[in-house]
PDB file of N, CA, C and O in Angstrom, chain B, residues numbered from 101:
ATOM      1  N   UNK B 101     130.823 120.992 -22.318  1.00  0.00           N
ATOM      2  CA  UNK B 101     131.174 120.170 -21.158  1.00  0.00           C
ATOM      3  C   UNK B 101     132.470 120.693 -20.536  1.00  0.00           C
ATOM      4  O   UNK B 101     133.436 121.102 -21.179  1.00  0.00           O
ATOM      5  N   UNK B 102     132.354 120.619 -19.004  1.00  0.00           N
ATOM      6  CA  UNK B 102     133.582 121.540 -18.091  1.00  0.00           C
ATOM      7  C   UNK B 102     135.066 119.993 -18.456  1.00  0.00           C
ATOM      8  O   UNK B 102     134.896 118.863 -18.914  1.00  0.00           O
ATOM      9  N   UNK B 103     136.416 120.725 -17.971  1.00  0.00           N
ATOM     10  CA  UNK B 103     137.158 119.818 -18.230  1.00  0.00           C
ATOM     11  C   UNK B 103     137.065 118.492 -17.225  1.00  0.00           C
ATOM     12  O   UNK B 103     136.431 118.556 -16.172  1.00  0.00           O
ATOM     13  N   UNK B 104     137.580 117.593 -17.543  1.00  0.00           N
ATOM     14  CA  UNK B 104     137.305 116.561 -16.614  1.00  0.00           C
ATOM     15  C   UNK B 104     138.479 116.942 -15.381  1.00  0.00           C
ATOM     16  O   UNK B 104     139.542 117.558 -15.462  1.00  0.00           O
ATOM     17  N   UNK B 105     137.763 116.268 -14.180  1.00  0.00           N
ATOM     18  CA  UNK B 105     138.857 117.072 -13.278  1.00  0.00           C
ATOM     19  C   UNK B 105     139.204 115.656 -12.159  1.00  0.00           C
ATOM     20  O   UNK B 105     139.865 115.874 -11.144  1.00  0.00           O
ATOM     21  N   UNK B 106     138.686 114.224 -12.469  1.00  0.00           N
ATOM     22  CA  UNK B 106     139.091 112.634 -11.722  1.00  0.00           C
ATOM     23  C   UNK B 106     139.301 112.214 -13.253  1.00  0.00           C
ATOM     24  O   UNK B 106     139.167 112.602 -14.414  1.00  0.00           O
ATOM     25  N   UNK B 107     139.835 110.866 -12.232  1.00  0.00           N
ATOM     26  CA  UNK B 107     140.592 110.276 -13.616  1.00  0.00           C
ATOM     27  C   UNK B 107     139.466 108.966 -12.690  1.00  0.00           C
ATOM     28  O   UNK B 107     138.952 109.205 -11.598  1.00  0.00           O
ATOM     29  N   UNK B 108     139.328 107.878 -13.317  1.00  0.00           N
ATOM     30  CA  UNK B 108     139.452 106.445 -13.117  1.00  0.00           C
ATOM     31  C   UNK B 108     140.426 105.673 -12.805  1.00  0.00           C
ATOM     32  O   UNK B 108     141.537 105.976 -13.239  1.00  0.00           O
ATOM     33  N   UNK B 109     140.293 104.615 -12.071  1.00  0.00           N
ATOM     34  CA  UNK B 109     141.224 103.235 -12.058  1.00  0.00           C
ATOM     35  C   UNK B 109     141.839 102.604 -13.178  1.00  0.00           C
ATOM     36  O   UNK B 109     142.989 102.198 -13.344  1.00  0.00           O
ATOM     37  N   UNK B 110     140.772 102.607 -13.952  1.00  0.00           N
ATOM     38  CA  UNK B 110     140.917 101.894 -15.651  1.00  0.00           C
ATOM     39  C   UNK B 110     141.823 103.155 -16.221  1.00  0.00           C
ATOM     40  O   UNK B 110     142.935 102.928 -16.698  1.00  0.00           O
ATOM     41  N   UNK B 111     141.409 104.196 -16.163  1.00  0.00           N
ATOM     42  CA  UNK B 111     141.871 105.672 -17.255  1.00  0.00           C
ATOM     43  C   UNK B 111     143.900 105.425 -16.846  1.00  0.00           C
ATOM     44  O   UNK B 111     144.912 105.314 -17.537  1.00  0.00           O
ATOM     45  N   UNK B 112     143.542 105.444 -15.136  1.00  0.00           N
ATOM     46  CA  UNK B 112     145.565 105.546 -14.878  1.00  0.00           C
ATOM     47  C   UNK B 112     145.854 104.112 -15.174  1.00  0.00           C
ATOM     48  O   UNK B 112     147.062 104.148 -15.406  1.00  0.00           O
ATOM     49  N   UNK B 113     145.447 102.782 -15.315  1.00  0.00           N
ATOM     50  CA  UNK B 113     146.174 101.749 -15.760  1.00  0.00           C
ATOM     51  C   UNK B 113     146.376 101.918 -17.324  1.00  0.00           C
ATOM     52  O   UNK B 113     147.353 101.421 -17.883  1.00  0.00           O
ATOM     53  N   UNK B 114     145.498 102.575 -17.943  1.00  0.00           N
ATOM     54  CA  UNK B 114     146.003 102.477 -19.468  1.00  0.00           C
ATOM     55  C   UNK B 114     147.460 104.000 -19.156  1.00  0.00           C
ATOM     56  O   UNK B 114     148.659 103.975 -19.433  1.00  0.00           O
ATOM     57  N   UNK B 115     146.738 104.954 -18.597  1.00  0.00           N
ATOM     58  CA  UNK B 115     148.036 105.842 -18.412  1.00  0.00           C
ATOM     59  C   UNK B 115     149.348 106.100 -17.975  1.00  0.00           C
ATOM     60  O   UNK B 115     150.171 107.012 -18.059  1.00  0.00           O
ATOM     61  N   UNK B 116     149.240 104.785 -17.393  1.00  0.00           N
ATOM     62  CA  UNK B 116     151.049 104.266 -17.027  1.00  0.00           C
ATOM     63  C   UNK B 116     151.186 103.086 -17.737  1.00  0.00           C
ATOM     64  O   UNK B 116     152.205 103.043 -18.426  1.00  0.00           O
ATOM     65  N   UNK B 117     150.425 102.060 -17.778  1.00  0.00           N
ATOM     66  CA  UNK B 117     150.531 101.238 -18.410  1.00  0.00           C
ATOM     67  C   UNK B 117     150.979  99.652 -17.420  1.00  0.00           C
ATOM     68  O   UNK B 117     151.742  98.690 -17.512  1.00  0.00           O
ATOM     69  N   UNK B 118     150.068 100.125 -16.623  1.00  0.00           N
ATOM     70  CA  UNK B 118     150.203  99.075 -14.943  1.00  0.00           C
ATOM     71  C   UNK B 118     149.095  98.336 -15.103  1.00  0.00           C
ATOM     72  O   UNK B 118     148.161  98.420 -15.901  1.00  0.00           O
ATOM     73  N   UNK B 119     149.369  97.514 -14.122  1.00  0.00           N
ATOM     74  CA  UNK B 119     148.012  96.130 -13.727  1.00  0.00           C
ATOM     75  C   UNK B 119     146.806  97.045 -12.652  1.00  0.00           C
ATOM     76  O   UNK B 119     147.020  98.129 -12.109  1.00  0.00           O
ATOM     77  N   UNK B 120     145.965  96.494 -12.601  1.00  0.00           N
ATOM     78  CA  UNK B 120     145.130  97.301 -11.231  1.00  0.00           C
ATOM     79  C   UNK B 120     145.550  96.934  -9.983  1.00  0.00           C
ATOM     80  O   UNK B 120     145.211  97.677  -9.062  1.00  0.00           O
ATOM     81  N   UNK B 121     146.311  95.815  -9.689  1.00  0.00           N
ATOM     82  CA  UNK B 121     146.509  96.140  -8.202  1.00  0.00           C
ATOM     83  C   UNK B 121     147.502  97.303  -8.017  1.00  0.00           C
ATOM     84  O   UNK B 121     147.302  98.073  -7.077  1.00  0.00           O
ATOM     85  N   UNK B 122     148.718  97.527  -8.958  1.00  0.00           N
ATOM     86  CA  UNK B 122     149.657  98.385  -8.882  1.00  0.00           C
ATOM     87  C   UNK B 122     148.873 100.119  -8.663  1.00  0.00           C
ATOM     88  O   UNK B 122     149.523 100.987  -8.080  1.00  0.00           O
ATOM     89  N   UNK B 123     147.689 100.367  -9.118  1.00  0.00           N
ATOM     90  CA  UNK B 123     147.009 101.859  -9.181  1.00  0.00           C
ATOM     91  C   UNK B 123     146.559 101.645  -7.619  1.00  0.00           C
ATOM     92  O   UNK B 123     146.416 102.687  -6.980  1.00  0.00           O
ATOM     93  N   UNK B 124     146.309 100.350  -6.903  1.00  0.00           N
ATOM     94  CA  UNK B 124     145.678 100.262  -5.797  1.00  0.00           C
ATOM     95  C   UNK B 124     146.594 100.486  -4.588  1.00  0.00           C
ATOM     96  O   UNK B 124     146.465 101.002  -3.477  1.00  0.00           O
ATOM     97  N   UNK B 125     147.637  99.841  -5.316  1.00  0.00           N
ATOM     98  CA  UNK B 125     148.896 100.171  -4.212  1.00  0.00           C
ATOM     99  C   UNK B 125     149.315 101.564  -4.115  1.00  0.00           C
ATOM    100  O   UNK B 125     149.699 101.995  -3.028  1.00  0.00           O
ATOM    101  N   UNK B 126     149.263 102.601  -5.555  1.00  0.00           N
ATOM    102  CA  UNK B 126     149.496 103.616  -5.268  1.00  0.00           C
ATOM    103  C   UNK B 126     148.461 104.515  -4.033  1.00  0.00           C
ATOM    104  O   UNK B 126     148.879 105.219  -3.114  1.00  0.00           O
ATOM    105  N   UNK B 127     147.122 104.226  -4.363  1.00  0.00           N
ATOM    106  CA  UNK B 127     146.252 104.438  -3.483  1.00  0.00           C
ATOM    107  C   UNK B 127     146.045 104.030  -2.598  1.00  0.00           C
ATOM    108  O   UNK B 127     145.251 104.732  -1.972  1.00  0.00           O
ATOM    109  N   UNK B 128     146.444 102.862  -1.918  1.00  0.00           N
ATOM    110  CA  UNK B 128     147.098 102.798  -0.475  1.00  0.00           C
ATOM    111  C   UNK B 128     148.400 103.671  -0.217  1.00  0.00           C
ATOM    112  O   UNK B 128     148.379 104.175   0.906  1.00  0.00           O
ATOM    113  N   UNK B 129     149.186 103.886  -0.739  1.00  0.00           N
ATOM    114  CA  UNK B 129     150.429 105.161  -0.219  1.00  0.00           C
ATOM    115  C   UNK B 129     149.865 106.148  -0.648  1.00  0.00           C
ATOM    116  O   UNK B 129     150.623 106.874  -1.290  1.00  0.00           O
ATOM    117  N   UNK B 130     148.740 106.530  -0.561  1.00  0.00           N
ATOM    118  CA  UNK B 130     148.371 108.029  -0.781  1.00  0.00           C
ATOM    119  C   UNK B 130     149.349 108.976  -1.672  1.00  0.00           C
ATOM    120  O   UNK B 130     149.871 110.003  -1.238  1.00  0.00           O
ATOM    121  N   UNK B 131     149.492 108.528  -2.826  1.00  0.00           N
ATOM    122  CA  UNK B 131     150.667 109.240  -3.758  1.00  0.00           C
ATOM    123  C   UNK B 131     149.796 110.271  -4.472  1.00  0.00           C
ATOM    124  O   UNK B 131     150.443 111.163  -5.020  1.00  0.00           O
ATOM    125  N   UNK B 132     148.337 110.348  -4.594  1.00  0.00           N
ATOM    126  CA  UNK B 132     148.020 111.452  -4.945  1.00  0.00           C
ATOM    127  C   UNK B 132     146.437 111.407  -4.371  1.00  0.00           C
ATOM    128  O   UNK B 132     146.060 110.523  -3.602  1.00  0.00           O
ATOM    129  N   UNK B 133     145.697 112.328  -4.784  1.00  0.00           N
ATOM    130  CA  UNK B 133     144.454 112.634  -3.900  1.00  0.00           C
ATOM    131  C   UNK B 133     143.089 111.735  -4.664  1.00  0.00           C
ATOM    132  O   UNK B 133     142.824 111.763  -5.866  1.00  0.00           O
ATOM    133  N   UNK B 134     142.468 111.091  -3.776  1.00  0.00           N
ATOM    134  CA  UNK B 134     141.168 110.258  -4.340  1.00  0.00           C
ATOM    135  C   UNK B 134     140.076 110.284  -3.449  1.00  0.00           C
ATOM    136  O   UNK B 134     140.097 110.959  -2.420  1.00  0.00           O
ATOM    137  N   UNK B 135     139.015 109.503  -3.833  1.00  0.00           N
ATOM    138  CA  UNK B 135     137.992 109.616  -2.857  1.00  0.00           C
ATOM    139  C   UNK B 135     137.291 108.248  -3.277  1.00  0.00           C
ATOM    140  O   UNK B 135     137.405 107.661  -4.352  1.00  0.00           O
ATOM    141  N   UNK B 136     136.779 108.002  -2.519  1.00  0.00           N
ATOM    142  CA  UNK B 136     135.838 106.194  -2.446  1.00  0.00           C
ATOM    143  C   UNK B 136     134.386 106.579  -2.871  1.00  0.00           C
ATOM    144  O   UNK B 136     133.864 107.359  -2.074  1.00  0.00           O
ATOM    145  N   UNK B 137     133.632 106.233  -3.901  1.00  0.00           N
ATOM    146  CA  UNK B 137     132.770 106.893  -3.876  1.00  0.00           C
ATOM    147  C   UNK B 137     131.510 105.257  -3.673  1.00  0.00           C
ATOM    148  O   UNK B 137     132.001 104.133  -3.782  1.00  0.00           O
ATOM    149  N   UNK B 138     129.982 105.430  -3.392  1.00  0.00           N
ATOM    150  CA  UNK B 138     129.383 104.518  -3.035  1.00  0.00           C
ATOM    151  C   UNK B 138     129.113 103.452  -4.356  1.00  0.00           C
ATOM    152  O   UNK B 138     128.812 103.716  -5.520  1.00  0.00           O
ATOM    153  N   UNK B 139     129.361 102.076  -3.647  1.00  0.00           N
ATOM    154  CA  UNK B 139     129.774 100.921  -4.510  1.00  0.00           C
ATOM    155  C   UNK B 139     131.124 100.699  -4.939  1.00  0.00           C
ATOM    156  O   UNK B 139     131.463 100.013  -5.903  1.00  0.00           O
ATOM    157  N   UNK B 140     132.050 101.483  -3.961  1.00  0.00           N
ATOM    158  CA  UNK B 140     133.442 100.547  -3.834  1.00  0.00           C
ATOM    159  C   UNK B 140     134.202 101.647  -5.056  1.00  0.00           C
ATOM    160  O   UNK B 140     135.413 101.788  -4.890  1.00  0.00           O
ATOM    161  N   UNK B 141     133.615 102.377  -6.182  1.00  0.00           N
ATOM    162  CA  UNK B 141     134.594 102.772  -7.339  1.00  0.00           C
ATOM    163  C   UNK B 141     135.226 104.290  -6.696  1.00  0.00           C
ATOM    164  O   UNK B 141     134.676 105.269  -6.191  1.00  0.00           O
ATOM    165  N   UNK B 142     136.475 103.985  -6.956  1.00  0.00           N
ATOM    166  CA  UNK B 142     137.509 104.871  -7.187  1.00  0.00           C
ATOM    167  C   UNK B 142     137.377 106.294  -7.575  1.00  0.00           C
ATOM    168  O   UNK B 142     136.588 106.369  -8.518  1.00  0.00           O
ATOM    169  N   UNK B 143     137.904 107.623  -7.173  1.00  0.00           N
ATOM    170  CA  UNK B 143     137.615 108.274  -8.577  1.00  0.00           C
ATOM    171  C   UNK B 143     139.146 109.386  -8.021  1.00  0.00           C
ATOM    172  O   UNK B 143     139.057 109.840  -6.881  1.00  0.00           O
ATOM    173  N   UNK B 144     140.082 109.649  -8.621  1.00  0.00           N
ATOM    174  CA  UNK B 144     141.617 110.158  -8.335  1.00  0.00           C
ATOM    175  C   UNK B 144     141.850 111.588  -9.100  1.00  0.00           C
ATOM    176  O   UNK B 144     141.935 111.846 -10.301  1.00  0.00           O
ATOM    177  N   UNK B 145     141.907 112.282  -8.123  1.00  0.00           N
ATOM    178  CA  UNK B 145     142.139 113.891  -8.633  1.00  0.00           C
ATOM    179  C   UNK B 145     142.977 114.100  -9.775  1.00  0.00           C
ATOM    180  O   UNK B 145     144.148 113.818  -9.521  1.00  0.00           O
ATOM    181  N   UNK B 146     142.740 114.584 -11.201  1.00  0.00           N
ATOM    182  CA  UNK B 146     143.213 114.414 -12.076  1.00  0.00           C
ATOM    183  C   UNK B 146     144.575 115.635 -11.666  1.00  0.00           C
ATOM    184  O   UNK B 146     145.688 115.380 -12.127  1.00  0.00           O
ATOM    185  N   UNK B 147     144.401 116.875 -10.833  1.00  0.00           N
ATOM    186  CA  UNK B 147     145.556 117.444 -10.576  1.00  0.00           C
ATOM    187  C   UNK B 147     146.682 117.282  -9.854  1.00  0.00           C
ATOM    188  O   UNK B 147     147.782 117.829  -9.941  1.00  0.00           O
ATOM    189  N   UNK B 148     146.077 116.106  -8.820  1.00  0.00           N
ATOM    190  CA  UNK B 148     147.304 115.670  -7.684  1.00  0.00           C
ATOM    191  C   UNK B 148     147.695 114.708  -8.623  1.00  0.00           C
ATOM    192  O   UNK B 148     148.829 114.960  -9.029  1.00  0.00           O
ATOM    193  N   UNK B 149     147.113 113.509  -9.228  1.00  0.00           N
ATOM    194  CA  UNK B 149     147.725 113.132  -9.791  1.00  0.00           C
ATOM    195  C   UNK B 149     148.958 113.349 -11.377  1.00  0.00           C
ATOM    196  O   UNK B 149     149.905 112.620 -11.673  1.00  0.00           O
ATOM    197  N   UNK B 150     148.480 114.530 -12.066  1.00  0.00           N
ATOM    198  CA  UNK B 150     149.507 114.953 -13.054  1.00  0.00           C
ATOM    199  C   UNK B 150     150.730 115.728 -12.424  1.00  0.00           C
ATOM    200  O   UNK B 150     151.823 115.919 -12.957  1.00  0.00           O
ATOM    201  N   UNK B 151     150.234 116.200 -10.960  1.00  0.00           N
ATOM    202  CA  UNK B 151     151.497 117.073 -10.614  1.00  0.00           C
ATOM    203  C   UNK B 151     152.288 116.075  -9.890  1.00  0.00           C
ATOM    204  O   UNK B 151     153.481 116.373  -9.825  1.00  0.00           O
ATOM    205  N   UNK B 152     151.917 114.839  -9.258  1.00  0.00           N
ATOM    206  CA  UNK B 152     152.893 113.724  -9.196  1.00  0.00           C
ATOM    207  C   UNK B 152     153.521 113.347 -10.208  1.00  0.00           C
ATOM    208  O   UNK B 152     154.729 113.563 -10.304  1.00  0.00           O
ATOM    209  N   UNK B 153     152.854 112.736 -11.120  1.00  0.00           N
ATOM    210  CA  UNK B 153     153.553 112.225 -12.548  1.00  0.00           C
ATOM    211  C   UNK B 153     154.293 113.210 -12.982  1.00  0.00           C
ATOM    212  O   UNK B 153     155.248 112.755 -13.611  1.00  0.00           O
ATOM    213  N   UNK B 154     154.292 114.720 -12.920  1.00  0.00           N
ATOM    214  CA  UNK B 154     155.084 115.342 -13.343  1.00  0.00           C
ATOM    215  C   UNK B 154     156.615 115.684 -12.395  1.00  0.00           C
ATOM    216  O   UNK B 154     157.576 116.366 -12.752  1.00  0.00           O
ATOM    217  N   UNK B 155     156.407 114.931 -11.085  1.00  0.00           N
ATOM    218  CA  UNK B 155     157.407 114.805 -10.311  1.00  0.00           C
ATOM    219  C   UNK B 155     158.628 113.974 -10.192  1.00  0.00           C
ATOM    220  O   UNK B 155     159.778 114.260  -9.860  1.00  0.00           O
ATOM    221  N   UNK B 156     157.863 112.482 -10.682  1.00  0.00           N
ATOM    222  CA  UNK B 156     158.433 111.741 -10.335  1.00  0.00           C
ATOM    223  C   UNK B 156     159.985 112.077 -11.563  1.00  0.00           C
ATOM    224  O   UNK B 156     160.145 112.766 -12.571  1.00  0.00           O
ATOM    225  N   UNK B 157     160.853 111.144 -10.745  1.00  0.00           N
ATOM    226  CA  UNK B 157     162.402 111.508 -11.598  1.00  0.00           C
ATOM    227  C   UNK B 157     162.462 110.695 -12.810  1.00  0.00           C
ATOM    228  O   UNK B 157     162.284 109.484 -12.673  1.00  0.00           O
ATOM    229  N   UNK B 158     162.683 111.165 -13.969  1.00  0.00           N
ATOM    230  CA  UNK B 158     162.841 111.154 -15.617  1.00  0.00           C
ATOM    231  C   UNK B 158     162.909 109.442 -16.047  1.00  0.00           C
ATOM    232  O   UNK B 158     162.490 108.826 -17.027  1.00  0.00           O
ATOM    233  N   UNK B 159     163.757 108.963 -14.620  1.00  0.00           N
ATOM    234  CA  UNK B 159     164.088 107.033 -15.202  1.00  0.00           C
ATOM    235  C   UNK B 159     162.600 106.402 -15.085  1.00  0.00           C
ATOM    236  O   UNK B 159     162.357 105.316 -15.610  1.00  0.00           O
ATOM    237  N   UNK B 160     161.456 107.247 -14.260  1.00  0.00           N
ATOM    238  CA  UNK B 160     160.491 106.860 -14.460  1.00  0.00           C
ATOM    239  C   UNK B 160     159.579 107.188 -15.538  1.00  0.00           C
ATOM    240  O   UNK B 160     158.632 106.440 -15.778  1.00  0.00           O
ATOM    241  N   UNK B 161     159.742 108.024 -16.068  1.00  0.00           N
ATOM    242  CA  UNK B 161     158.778 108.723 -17.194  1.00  0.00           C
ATOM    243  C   UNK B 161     159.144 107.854 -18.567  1.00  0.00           C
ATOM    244  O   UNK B 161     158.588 108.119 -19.633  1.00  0.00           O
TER     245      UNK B 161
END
């Protein structure tokens, strides 16, 4: 199996350790790359999103 390359809604709330509206808010400010897929679910570029998380400044990590 190829590496996984989206993350989930559920996958980044256990991975920061946030509520779901907070992953929703990030995805309203477009803080990293996603796509809407049919029936409303989520699915968030696992590379835009690690190279954000790897951005943000240290008091956040």
């Amino acid at each position: 199996m190829s590496e996984k390359r989206c993350y989930t809604v559920k996958e980044l709330q256990e991975i920061l350790g946030v509520s779901r509206p907070t992953i929703y808010n990030l995805l309203k400010k477009n803080e990293f790359r996603w796509i809407r897929l049919d029936g409303g679910k989520y699915r968030i570029s696992k590379k835009s999103f690690d190279d954000w998380l790897d951005k943000l400044p240290e008091s956040f990590n």
